[in-house]
N, C-alpha and C positions, 0 to 999 in steps of 0.2 A: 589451541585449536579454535577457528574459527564456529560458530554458528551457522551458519552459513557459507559455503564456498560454491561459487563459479566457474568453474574450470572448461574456457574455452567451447560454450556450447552455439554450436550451429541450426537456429530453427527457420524452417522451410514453410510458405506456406503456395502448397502443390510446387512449381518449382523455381519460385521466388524466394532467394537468402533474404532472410527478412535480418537475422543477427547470423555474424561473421566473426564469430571466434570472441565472444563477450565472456571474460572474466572478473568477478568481484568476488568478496568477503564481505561479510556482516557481522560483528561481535557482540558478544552478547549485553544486552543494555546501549547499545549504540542504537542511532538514530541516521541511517542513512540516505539520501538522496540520488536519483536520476535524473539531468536533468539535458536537454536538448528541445531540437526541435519537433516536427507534426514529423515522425515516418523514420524518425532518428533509431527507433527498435527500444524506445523507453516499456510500452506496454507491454510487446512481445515478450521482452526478456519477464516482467513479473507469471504472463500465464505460461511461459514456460519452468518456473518455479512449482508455479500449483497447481502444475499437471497438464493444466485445459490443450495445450499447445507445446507437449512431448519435444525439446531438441533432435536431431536426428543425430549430432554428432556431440560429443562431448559429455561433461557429468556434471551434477550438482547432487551434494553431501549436506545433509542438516544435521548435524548431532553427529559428525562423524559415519552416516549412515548416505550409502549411496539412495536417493530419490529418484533420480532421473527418469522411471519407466513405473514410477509408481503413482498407481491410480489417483485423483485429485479428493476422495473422499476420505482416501487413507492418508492424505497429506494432510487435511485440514485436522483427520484426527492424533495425527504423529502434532501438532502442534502450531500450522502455519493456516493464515485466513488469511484473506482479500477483500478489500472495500474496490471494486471495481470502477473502472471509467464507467461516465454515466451513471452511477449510482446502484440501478436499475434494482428498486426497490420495488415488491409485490403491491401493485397498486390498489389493490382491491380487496385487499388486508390492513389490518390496523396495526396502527404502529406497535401495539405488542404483539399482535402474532406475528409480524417481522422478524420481530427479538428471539421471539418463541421458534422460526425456524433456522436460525444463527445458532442456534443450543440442540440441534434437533440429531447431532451424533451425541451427545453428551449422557451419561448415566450417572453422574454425582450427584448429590448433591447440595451443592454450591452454584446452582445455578438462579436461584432464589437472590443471592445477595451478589452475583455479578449484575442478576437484572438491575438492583438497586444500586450498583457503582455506576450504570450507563444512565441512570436517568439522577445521581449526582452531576457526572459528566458535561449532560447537555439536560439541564431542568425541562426545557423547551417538548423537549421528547414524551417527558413525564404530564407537563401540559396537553398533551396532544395524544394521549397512551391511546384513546377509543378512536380517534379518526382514521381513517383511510387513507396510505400512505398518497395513493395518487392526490389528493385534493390538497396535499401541501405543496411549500414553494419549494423550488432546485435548493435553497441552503435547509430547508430542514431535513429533505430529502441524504442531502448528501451526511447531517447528523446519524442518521436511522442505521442510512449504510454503513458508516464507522462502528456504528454500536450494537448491529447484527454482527459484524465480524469480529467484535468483543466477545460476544457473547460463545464462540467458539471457546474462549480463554485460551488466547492463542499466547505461543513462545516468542513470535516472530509473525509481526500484523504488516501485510503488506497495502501500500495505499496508494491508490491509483488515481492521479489527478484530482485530488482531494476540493479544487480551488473552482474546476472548470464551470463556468454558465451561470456561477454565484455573486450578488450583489459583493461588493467590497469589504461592508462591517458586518458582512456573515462569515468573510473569509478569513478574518481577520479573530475573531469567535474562534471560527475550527481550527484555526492555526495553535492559537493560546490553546487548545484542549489536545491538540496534536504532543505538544511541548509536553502536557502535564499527564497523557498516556505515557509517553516515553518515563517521565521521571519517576512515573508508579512501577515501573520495570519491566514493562514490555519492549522488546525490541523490535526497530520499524526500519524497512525499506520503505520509501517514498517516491514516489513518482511524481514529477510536479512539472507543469511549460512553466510558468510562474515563477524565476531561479529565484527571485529575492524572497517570497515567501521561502521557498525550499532550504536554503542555503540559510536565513534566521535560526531553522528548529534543526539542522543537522549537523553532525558535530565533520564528518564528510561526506565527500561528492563524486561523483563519476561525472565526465561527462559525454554524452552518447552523439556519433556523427554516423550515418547510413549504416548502421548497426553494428558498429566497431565504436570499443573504449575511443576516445579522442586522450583523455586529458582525466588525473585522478589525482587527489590531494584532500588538504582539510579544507572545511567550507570556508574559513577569514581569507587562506591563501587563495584560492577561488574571486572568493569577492572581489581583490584588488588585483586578476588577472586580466588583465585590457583586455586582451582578445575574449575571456569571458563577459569582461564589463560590454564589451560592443555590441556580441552577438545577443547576451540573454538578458544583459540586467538594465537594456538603454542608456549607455555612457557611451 
């Protein structure tokens, strides 16, 4: 049994099909990717995962347990987070009360020594614990974000254009830290415009056209797909 299944969900937004019958699987310890173009229904399908944007037709199961109509507070605490597009970290909060409200369903505690695996993760974080998230730059920002939705101790970290509005060797940072979340044993959806990063840290790929699967395999077989090579990775 999958971690994760898909199963043909249709989400509207007012009466725009935004996704049209998207099916995927996520296993557990895998590292998988979405990848296409602006409006392909990459985003939609993650908030329609973690609630924000309920499918109208079809199901999604985590743990064998239907989700689909279940509220996004009680998703995050059955086990799944989101690092969202844009980042959109509390600017006016410091990088640990960020962290602090990433942890803010949690009652363990274990949340003492996950703070300290995010700020092994990204040192930079740990640099920067008393400032105010808004007066960093887009890659630290995008750090914070990864490591508030750590701090859930999620089963299944979904990542939503991890790469977008960030210099190149900041991206290049979150990727290698992307890789070394997954091999600590979190399982990741990724969302990424970006295929060569994406298709690097996942072991497979979907690939999304006007809100329908196109094409699905493992990322090497991907890589050396012309028609993918054309569209995503500039060959």
């Amino acid at each position: 049994m999958a971690m994760l299944e898909v199963d043909e969900i249709r989400t509207y937004y007012g009466n725009i099909e935004a996704l049209k019958g998207i099916s995927l699987t996520v296993d557990e310890g895998e590292c998988v990717t979405l990848i296409g173009s602006n409006g392909a229904g990459k985003s939609t399908t993650l908030r329609s995962i973690s609630g924000l944007t309920p499918p109208r037709l079809g199901d999604i199961r985590f743990e064998g347990e239907n989700i689909t109509r279940t509220p996004p507070a009680e998703i995050v605490q059955r086990g799944i987070s989101q690092s969202p597009e844009g980042r959109r970290c509390f600017p006016r909060m410091t990088v640990r009360e960020n962290l602090d409200m990433g942890a803010y369903l949690r009652r363990d505690k274990e949340v003492g020594s996950d703070m300290d695996r995010v700020f092994d993760l990204f040192p930079r974080l740990k640099e920067r614990e008393k400032q105010k998230a808004g007066t960093m730059s887009g890659g630290e920002q995008q750090m914070l974000a990864i490591g508030r939705a750590l701090m859930a101790k999620p089963k299944l970290l979904l990542l939503d254009e991890p790469s977008m509005g960030i210099a190149p060797i900041l991206v290049e940072r979150i990727y290698e830290t992307i890789a070394e979340i997954n091999e600590q044993g979190t399982t990741i959806l990724l969302v990424e415009q970006n295929a060569n990063y994406a298709l690097s840290v996942s072991s497979r790929a979907y690939v999304l056209e006007t809100g329908a699967v196109a094409i699905s395999d493992d990322s090497a077989t991907l890589r050396s797909n012309p028609d993918v090579q054309k569209a995503y990775l500039g060959g």
